[in-house]
C-alpha positions, 0 to 999 in steps of 0.5 A, a space after each residue: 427603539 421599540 420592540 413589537 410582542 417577539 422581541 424583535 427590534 422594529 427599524 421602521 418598516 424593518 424587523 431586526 432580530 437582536 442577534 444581528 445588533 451584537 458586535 463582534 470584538 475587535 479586541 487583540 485578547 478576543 483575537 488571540 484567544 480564539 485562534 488559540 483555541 482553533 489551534 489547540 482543537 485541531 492538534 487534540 484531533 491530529 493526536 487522537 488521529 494518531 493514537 487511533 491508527 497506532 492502535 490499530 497498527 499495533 492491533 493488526 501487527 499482532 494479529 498476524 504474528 499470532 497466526 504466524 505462530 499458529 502456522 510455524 507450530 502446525 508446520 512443526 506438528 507436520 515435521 514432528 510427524 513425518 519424523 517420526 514415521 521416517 525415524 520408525 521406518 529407519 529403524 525397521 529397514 536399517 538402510 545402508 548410508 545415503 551418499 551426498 546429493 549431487 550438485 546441481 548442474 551449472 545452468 546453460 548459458 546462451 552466447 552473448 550474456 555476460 557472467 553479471 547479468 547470469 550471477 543476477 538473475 541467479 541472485 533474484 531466483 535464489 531471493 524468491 524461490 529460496 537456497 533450494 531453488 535449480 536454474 536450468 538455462 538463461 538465454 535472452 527472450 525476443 524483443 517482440 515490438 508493439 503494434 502501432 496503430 495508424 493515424 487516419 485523421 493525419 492528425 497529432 493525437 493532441 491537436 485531434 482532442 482539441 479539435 473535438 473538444 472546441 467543436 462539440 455542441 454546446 
């Protein structure tokens, strides 16, 4: 064996580095230690993951509870207002008592629909716009029918794509 002035193993004509002389163990504890050890970084990393967007979950849930709260008291700031600019118009008027509003008029119905299908779509307008919410008619909307484009080729669009896949230049 002999070493020339870097400290490089010389093989004959070869230049070996010490790095490549050491061997790698083969020993079960070395083994299990490391694999024990790639596990146990990759869970701390999936924990961390999960702390961190909990976090940020939590950080954003509580941004928009507060601008919740900040609509709801400028909602009631506005209502609060209006109150008190009707209250003193009342007060200055003393109009006679307002009868009960009218109810709402039954929607009209086309033939051919069946009380079910009025009392969903009722349901889902009721959902969307809120109580207040009036259904004026329901009648059922034409099927219109796509346009389909025609085939000149007379070929299935598949077999066309093959076609021009298997014959494109190379």
């Amino acid at each position: 064996m002999f070493y020339n002035n870097n400290n490089h193993f010389i093989m004959g004509e070869f230049v070996v580095s010490p790095i490549l002389l050491i061997t790698p163990s083969t020993d079960g504890t070395f083994t299990a230690t490391v694999v024990i050890a790639g596990i146990v970084v990759v869970m701390a990393v999936l924990i961390l993951m999960i702390a961190i967007f909990q976090g940020f979950g939590t950080a954003v849930s509580k941004s928009e509870e507060k601008a919740k709260k900040r609509a709801m008291k400028k909602q009631a700031k506005m209502l609060e207002e209006t109150d008190m600019i009707s209250f003193k118009k009342k007060k200055e008027t003393k109009a006679p008592v307002a009868a009960s509003p009218a109810p709402a008029p039954a929607p009209v119905v086309e033939s051919g629909i069946s009380g079910e299908i009025v009392a969903a779509i009722a349901a889902a307008v009721a959902v969307s716009e809120g109580e207040g919410a009036v259904i004026q008619s329901i009648s059922a909307a034409p099927v219109k029918r796509a346009l389909r484009k025609v085939n000149v080729s007379g070929r299935n669009p598949w077999a066309q794509a093959a076609v021009v896949d298997n014959t494109r230049p190379f």
